[in-house]
C-alpha positions in Angstrom: 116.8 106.1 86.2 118.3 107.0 89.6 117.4 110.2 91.2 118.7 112.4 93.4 115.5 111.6 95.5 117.3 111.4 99.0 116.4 107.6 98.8 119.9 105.4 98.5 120.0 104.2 94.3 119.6 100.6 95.4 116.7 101.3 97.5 115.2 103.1 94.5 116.4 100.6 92.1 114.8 97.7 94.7 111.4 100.1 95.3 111.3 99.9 90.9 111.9 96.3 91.0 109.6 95.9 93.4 106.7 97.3 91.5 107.8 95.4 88.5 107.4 92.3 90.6 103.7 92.9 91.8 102.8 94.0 87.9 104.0 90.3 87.7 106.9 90.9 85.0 108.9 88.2 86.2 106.5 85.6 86.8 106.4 83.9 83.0 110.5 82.7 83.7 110.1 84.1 87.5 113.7 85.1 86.7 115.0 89.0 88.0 117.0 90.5 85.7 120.8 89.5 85.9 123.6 92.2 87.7 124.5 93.1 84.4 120.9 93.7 83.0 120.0 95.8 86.2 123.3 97.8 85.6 122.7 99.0 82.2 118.6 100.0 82.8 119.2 101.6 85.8 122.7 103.1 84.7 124.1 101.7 88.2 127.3 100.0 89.2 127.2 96.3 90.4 127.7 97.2 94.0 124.3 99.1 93.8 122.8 96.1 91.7 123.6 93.9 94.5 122.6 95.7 97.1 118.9 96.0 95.4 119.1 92.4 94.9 120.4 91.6 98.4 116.9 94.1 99.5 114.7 91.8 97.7 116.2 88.9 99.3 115.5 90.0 102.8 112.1 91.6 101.7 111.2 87.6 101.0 110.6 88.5 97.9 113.4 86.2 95.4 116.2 84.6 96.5 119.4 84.5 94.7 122.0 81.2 93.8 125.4 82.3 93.2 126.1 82.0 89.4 122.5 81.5 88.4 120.7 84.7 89.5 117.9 85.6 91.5 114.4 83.8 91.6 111.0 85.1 92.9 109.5 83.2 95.8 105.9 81.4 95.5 104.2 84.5 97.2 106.5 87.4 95.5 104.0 89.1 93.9 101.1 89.3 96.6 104.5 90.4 99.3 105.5 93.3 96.4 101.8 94.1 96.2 101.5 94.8 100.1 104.7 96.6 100.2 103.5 99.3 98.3 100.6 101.6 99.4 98.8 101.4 96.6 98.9 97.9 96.6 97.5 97.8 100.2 94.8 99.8 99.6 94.0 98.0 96.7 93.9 94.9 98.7 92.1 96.2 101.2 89.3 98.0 99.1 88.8 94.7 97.8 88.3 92.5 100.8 85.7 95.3 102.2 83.6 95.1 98.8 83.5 91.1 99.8 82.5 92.0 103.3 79.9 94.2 101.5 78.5 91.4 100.2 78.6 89.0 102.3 76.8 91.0 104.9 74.2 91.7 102.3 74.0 87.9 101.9 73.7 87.3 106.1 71.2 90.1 105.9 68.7 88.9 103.4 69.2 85.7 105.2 68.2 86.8 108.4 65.0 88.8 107.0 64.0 85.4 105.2 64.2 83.6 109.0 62.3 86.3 110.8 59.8 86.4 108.4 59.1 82.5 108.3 
């Protein structure tokens, strides 16, 4: 799974588990995988697991208890969303479609009051 990509593996191994996150894998157990479970999909050593892990952490995105694992927080998958791009544009197409319409509302409003 790790390329030579001139991204650092845990950073692509985070960015991976980070997209996971916001297409809400985890959110039935909300639950990463273990050390040992991101080892053998991303064929990684635990030192790289960690540190992908340890980028989630301070991304706000889980938070990990030694000898039980790492947890997503309440608002992991909107934060994984908004780290990525896509995700932000996404976001961001939708909240100007709602604008859309709620001018159109404030519009026909305003026609119904100059016309009275």
């Amino acid at each position: 799974m790790v390329e030579w990509t001139g991204k650092f593996a845990y950073q692509q191994v985070a960015d991976d588990l980070r997209r996971r996150i916001a297409d809400g894998e985890f959110t039935e157990t909300g639950q990463l995988p273990s050390l040992a479970q991101i080892q053998k999909r991303y064929e990684v050593t635990v030192t790289v697991a960690r540190a992908a892990i340890r980028q989630l952490t301070t991304d706000g995105l889980a938070v990990s208890h030694q000898g039980k694992g790492a947890f997503l927080t309440p608002d992991a998958g909107r934060a994984a969303t908004l780290a990525d791009p896509v995700g932000i544009v996404t976001e961001l197409r939708e909240e100007v479609e709602k604008l859309r319409t709620e001018v159109g509302e404030l519009r026909q409003r305003v026609a119904t009051l100059e016309g009275s």
